[in-house]
N, C-alpha and C positions, 0 to 999 in steps of 0.2 A: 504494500500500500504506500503511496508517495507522500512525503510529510507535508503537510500546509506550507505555504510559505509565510515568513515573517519577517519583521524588523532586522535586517540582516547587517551585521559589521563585520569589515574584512580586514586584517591582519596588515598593517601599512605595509611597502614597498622603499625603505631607503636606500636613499642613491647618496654615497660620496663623491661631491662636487669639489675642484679647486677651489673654487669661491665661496662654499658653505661656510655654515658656524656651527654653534651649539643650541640657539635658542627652538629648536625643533622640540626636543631633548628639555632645556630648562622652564620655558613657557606653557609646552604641551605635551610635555612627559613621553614622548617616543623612546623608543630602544634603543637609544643611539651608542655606540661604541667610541664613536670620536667627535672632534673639534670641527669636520669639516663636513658634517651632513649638511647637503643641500637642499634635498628632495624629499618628499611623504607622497609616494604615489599610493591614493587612498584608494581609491578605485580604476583597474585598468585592467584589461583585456588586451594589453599587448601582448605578441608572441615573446615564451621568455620572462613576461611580467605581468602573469593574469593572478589576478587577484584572488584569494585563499579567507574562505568565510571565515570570524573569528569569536562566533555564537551558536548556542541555540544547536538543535540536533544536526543543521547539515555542516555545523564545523566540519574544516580541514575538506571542504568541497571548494574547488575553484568555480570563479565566475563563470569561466567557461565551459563546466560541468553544467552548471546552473541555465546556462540559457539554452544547449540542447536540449535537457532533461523536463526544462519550464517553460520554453518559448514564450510566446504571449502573454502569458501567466505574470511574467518575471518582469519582461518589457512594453506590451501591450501588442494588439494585431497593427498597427498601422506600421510603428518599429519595429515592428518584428518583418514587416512585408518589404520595408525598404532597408533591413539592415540583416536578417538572420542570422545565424549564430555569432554576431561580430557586435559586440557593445560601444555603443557610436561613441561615447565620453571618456573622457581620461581629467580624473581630477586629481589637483596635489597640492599640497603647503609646501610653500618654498620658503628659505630664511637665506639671504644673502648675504654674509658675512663679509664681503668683495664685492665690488660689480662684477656681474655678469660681462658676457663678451658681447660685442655687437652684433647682432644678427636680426637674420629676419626669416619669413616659410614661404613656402609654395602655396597657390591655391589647387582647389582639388586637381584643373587639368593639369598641371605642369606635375604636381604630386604623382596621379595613375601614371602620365607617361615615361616619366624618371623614375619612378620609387614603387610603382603598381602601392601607391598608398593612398588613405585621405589627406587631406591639403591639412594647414593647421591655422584656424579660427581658434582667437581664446581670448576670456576676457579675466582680469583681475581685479580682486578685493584688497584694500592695504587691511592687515589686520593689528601690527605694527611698524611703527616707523621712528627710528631714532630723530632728533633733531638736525634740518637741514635736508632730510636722503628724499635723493629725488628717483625719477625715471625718466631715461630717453626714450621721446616717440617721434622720430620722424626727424625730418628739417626744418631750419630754420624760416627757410625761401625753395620756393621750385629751386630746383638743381638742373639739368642739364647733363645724357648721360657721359658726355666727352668731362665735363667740370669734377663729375665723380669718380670716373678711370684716375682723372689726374689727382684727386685727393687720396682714393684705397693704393695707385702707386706711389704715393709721396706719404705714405704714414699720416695722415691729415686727417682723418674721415672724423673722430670727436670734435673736431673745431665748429662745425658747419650744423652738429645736430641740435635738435630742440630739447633744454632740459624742463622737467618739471617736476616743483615742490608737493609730496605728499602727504597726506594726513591718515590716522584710522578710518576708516569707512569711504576713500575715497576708491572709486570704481574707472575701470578704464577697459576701452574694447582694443583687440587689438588685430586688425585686419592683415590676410597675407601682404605681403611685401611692404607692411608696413617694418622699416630700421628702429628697432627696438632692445631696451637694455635693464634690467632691474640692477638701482642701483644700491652701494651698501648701506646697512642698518637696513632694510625691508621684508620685513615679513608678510606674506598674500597667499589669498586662496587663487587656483589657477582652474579654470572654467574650459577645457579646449575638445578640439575632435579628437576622436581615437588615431594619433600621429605622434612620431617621435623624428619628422624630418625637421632639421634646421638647418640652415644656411649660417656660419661663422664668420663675419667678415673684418672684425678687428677683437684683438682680445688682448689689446694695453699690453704689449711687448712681455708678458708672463711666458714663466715657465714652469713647466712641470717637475716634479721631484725627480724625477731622475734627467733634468735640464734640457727637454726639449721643449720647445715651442707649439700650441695645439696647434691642428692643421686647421685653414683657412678654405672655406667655399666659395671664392669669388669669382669663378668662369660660371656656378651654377647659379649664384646671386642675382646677376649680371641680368638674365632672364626676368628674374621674377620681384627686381626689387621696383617701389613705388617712388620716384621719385618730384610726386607732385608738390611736397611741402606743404598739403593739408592738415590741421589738426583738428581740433574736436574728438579725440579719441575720450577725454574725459567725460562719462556718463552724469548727465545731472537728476538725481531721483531724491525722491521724501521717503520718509520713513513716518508710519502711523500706529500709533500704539496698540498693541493687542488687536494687528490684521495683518496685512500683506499688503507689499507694494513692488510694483513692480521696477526692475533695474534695465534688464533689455533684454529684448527678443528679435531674432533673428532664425533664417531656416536652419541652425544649427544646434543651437539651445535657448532655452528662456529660461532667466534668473529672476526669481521674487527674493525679498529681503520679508522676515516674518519677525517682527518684533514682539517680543510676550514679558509681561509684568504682569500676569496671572492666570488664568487658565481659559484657553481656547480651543476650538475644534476647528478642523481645517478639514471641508467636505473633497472627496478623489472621487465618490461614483460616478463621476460623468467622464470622468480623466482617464482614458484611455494611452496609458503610461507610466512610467515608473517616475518614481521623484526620491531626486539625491537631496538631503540634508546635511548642510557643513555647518557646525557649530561654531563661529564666529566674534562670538563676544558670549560669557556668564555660562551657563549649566543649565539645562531643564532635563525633566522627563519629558519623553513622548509614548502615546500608547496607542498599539494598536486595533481599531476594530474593538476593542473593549476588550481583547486581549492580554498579547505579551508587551509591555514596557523596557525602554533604554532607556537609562543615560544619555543625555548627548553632553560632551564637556566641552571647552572651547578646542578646535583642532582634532576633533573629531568629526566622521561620518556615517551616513544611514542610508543604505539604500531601500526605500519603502516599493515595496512589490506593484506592478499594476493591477493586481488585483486587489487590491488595498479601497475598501470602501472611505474610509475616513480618521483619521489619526485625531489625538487628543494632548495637546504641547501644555505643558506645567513648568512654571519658571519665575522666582520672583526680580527676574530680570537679565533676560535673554536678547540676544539675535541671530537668527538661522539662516543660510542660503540658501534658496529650494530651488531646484535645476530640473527641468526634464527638456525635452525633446519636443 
C-alpha cells in the first residue's frame, strides 16, 4: 500500500565554495564541516544532487524516487505534463563570504542546444546583509559588444558594472544574460530553474588552493550575454500581515511572501501544484490537512504535496517564501 504523502523535508545538499563562509552553519544551523560552505541546495533534482527526504516514513527516498512513484500526486497534472519525472526548481541559501565571480546563464535555447539543459531564470531574497554589501546586476550604460571584448580582454569588466546596496527582505529577478555577482556579507534565498549552467566571466584574479586560476566562459558568454544596460531587476512588493503577497510571477515560478503573527490557513484545493516553503525570517508550525505538523525555522524548507488541500501556519512572528510553478 503506498504511504500518503506529507509535509516532506529533505536532507540539505552543501556545496564548498571558494567564496563561502560559515554563516550557513552559525545563522541556520546546517552540517557544515568548514569555513567555506557556500551553498544549501534544499531542494534539487539535479543529476548527482537529487535531493534525499529527511522525514516522516518515506525518509532516505530521493526526490527522484518520489516523482516516478507520485507523479501528479507530488507535483500536480499540468507539471507533471510539461515536466515529468524532472523537478522544474532548484532552491538554495547561499552565504557569501567573498564575492562571487562575474557571470551570467543561458536562456533555455542556447541552454538545450549547448548543454541539452534548462536555461537558468532565478530570482533572490536578501535574508542577510552585513553593512554596505551590495550586488552587481548588469551595466552601468548600454555597452556595445566591441567596448566589452575590449574590457573582458583588458581585465576591466568590474569598472563598467552597476552596483547595488542591499537590505533584508530586499528581492531581485535575475534574467538570462543578465552580468551578475553576489557580493560579500550576503546571505539569500535563491529561486531558479532546475540548471546548474553558468557562464564565469571574471573572478577578481583569485586562486584556488592549490594556485590555479578558475577557468573562465567567455567565447560561451559572448552569445548569451545582455548587454543593454537595463535595470529594474529590483522587485518592489508589500508585505501584509497574516496573508500573502505577492513578489513575482513569471512562466517559471511565482513567489508569494506569507507573513504570520498568529495563526492562518492558506486554502491549495484549487492549486493544482506543489508549493515550496523557505523559512525566511522567525519559526512557525505549519500543518497539514489537519494532519502531520513541521517546524519550519529560519533556512529551512517544505515541500507541501499537490495534493495538499490546505495547510495551517502558526507563528508568533514569521515570514515564508511560497514558490510553485
Amino acid at each position: 500500500m503506498k504511504t500518503d504523502l506529507y509535509l516532506l523535508k529533505f536532507e540539505p545538499i552543501l556545496k564548498e565554495k571558494i567564496w563561502g563562509g560559515s554563516k550557513l552553519k552559525s545563522l541556520y544551523n546546517k552540517k557544515a564541516n568548514s569555513i567555506t560552505t557556500g551553498e544549501s541546495w534544499e531542494i534539487s533534482d539535479l543529476e548527482n544532487d537529487t535531493s534525499v527526504v529527511s522525514n516522516g516514513p518515506l525518509k532516505d527516498k530521493t526526490l527522484q524516487w518520489l516523482l516516478q512513484e507520485y507523479k501528479e500526486e507530488l507535483v500536480g497534472k499540468e507539471v507533471f505534463k510539461n515536466f515529468g519525472v524532472k523537478f522544474p526548481l532548484l532552491i538554495k541559501f547561499i552565504d557569501a563570504a567573498e564575492n562571487l565571480s562575474i557571470q551570467l546563464h543561458p536562456d533555455d535555447k542556447i541552454a538545450k542546444e549547448k548543454h541539452n539543459s534548462f536555461g537558468k531564470t532565478e530570482m533572490w531574497y536578501i535574508m542577510q546583509a552585513d553593512e554596505g554589501a551590495e550586488l552587481i546586476l548588469g551595466f552601468k550604460e548600454p555597452i556595445t559588444k566591441a567596448a566589452y571584448l575590449t574590457l573582458v580582454n583588458n581585465n576591466k569588466l568590474p569598472d563598467t558594472l552597476n552596483r547595488v546596496r542591499v537590505n533584508v527582505g530586499d528581492s531581485f529577478i535575475i534574467p538570462p544574460g543578465l552580468i551578475h555577482a553576489i557580493g560579500e556579507g550576503v546571505v539569500l534565498a535563491e529561486i531558479q530553474q532546475t540548471s546548474d549552467v553558468t557562464y564565469r566571466i571574471y573572478d577578481w584574479d583569485r586562486k584556488t588552493k592549490s594556485g590555479e586560476k578558475r577557468e573562465l566562459h567567455n567565447d560561451l558568454a559572448l552569445e548569451a550575454v545582455d548587454l543593454s544596460g537595463k535595470n529594474g531587476h529590483r522587485i518592489d512588493y508589500k508585505t501584509i500581515p497574516n496573508s500573502t503577497s505577492e513578489i513575482i510571477a513569471n512562466k517559471y515560478f511565482k513567489t508569494n511572501i506569507i507573513e504570520v503573527n498568529d495563526k492562518i490557513e492558506v486554502d491549495y484545493s484549487a492549486k493544482d501544484c506543489f508549493v515550496i516553503l523557505m523559512g525566511v525570517e522567525g519559526q512557525s508550525i505549519i500543518s497539514l490537512n489537519n494532519s502531520n505538523s513541521e517546524v519550519l525555522k529560519q533556512g529551512e524548507t517544505l515541500l507541501v504535496p499537490a495534493s495538499s488541500s490546505k495547510i495551517e501556519i502558526k507563528s508568533t512572528g514569521a515570514k515564508i517564501l511560497e514558490v510553485s510553478v
